[in-house]
Backbone bond lengths (Angstrom), bond angles and torsions (degrees), N, CA, C in turn:
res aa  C-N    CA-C-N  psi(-1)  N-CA   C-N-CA  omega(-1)  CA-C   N-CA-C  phi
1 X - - - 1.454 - - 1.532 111.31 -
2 X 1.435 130.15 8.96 1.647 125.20 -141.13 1.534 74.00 -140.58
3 X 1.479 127.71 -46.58 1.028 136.45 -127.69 1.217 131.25 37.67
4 X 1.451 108.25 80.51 1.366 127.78 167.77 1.655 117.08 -106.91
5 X 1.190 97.95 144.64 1.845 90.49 179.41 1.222 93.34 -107.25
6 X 1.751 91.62 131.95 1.781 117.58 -162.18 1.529 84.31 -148.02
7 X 1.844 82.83 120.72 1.938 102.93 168.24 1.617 95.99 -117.79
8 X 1.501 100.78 130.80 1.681 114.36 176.33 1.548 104.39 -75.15
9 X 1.368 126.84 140.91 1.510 131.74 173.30 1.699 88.36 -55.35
10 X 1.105 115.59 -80.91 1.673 111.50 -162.42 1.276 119.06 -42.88
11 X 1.722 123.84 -22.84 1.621 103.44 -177.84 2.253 94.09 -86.37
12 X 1.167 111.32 4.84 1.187 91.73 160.24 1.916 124.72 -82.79
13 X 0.884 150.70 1.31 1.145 139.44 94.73 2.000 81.88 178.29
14 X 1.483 131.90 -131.23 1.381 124.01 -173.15 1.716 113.92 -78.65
15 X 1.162 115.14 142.03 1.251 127.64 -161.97 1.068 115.38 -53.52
16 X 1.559 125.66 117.65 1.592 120.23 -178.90 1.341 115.04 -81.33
17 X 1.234 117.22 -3.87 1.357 132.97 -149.07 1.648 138.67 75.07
18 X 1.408 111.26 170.21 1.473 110.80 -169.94 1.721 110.72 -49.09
19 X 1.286 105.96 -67.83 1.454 116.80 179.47 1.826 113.99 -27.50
20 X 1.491 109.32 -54.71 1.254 102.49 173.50 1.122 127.56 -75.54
21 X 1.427 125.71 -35.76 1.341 118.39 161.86 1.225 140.95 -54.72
22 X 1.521 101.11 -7.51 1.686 108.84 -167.95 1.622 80.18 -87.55
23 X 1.316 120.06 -65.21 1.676 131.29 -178.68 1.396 94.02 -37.19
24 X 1.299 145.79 -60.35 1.542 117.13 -154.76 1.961 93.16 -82.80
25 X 1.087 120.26 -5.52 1.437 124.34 -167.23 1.872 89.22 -80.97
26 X 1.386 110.36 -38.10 1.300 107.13 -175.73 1.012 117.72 -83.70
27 X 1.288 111.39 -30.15 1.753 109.42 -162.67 1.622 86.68 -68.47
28 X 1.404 134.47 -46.11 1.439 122.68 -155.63 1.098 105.55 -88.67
29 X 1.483 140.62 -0.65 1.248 155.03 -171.46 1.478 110.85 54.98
30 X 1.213 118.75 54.46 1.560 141.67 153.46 1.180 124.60 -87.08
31 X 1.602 114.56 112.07 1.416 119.55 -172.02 2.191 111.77 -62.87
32 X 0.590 118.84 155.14 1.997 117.95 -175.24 1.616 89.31 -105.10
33 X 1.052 108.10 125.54 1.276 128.26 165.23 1.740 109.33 -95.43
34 X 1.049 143.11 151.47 1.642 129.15 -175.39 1.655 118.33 176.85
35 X 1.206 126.48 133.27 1.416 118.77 152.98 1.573 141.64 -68.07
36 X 1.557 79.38 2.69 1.689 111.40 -141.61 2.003 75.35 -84.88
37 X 1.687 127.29 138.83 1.102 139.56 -173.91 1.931 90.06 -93.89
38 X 1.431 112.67 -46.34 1.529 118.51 -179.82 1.371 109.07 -47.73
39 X 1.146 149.61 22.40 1.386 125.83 173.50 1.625 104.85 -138.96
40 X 1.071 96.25 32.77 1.737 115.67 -169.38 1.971 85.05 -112.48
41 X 1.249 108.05 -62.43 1.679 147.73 -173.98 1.632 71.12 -39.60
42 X 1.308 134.57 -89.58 1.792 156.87 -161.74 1.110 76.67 -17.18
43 X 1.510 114.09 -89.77 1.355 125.79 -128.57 1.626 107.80 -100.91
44 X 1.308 121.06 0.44 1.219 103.55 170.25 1.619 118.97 -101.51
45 X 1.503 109.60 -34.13 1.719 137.09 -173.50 1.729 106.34 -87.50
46 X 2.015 114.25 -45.10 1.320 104.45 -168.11 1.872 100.75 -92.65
47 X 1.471 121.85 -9.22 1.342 141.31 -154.02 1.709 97.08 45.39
48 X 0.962 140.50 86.30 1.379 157.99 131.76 1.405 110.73 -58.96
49 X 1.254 96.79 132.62 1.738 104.61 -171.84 1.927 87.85 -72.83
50 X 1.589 85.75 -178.75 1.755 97.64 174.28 1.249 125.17 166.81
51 X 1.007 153.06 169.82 1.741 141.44 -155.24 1.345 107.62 -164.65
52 X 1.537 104.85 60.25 1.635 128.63 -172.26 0.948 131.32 100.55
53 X 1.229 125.26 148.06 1.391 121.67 -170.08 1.846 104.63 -150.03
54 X 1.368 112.47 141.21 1.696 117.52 -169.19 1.108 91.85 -145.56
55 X 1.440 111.81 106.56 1.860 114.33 176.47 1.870 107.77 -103.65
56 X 1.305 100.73 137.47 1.466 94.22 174.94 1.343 110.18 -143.55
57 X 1.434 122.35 59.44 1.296 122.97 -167.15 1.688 130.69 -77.82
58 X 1.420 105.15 0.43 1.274 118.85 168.87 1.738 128.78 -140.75
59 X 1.503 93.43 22.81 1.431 105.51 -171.64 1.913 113.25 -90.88
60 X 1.146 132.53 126.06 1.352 148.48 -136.53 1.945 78.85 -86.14
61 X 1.629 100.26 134.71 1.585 103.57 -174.27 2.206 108.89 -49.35
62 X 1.559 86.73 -33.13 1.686 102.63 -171.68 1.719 104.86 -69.50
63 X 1.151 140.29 -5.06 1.563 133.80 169.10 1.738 119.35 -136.41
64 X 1.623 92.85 22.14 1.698 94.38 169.24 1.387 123.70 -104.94
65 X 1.381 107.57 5.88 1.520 113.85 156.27 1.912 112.82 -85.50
66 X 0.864 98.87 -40.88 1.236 102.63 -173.23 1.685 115.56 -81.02
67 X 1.768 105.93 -13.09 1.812 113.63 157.13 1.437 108.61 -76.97
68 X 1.686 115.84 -44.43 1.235 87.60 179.82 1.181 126.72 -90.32
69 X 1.364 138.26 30.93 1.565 154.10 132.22 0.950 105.28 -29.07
70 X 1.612 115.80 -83.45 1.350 151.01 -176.57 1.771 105.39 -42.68
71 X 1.169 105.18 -51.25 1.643 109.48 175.46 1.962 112.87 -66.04
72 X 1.308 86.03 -58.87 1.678 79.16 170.44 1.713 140.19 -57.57
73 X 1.300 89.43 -24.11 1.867 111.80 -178.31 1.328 98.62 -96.37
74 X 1.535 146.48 -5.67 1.215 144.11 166.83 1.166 121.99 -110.81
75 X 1.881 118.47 -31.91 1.078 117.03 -159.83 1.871 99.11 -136.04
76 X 1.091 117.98 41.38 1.442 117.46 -175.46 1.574 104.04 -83.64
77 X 1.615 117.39 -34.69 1.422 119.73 175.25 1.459 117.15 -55.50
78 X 1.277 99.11 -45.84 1.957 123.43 175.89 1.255 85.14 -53.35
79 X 1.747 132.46 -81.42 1.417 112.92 -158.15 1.748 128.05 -88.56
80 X 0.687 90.63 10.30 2.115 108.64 135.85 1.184 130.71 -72.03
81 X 1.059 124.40 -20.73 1.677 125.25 176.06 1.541 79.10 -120.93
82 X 1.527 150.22 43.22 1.202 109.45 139.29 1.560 130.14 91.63
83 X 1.938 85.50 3.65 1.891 87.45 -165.56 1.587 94.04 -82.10
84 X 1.705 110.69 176.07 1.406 109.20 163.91 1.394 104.04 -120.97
85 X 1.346 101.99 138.93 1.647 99.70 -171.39 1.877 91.07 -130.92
86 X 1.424 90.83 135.95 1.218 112.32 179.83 1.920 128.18 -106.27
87 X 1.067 117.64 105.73 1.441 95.72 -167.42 1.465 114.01 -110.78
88 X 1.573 117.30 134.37 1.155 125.79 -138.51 1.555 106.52 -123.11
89 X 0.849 155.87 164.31 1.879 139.47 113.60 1.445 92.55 56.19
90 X 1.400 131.68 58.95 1.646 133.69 -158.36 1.245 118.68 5.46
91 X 1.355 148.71 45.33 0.998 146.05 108.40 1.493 128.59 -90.11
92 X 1.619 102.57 146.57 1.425 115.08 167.87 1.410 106.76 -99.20
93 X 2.157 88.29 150.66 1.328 100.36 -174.16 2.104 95.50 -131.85
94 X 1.349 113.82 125.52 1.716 121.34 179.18 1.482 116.64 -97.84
95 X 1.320 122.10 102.21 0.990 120.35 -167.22 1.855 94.52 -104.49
96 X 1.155 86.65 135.51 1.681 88.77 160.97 1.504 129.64 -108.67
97 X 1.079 112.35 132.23 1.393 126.02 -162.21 1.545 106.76 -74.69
């Protein structure tokens, strides 16, 4: 509806895992959207390159469309330079890498 080009991990076919997905997420410069807490682990502990990051590891399936609204209409500049923003306990937090 935004027109964003959005590739689902699963229609890429069985899971190669985090590590690679973050890499093909980077190589094409596609920010990772995820519930997944491990790709925080990538890029902050292994320094894994990456070209955005949207953490939502405790956000209820029924108000994470409507955070990442809120994330994109506030924080689209943030994820252009690459920040990772994590949203938590309903607040967001933009870290820049």
């Amino acid at each position: 509806m935004r027109n964003h080009d959005v590739i689902l991990g699963a229609d890429l076919g069985p899971d190669p895992g985090d590590d690679v997905l973050l890499g093909l997420a980077s190589a094409e410069a596609r920010v990772v959207v995820t519930i997944d807490t491990d790709f925080g682990d990538l890029v902050f502990r292994r320094g894994l390159d990456h070209a955005g990051l949207v953490r939502l590891p405790d956000v209820r399936v029924q108000v994470r469309i409507a955070l990442m609204a809120e994330v994109l209409d506030r924080h689209s500049d943030d994820l252009a330079a690459r920040a990772i923003i994590t949203v938590r306990g309903g607040r967001i937090r933009v870290t820049r890498s």
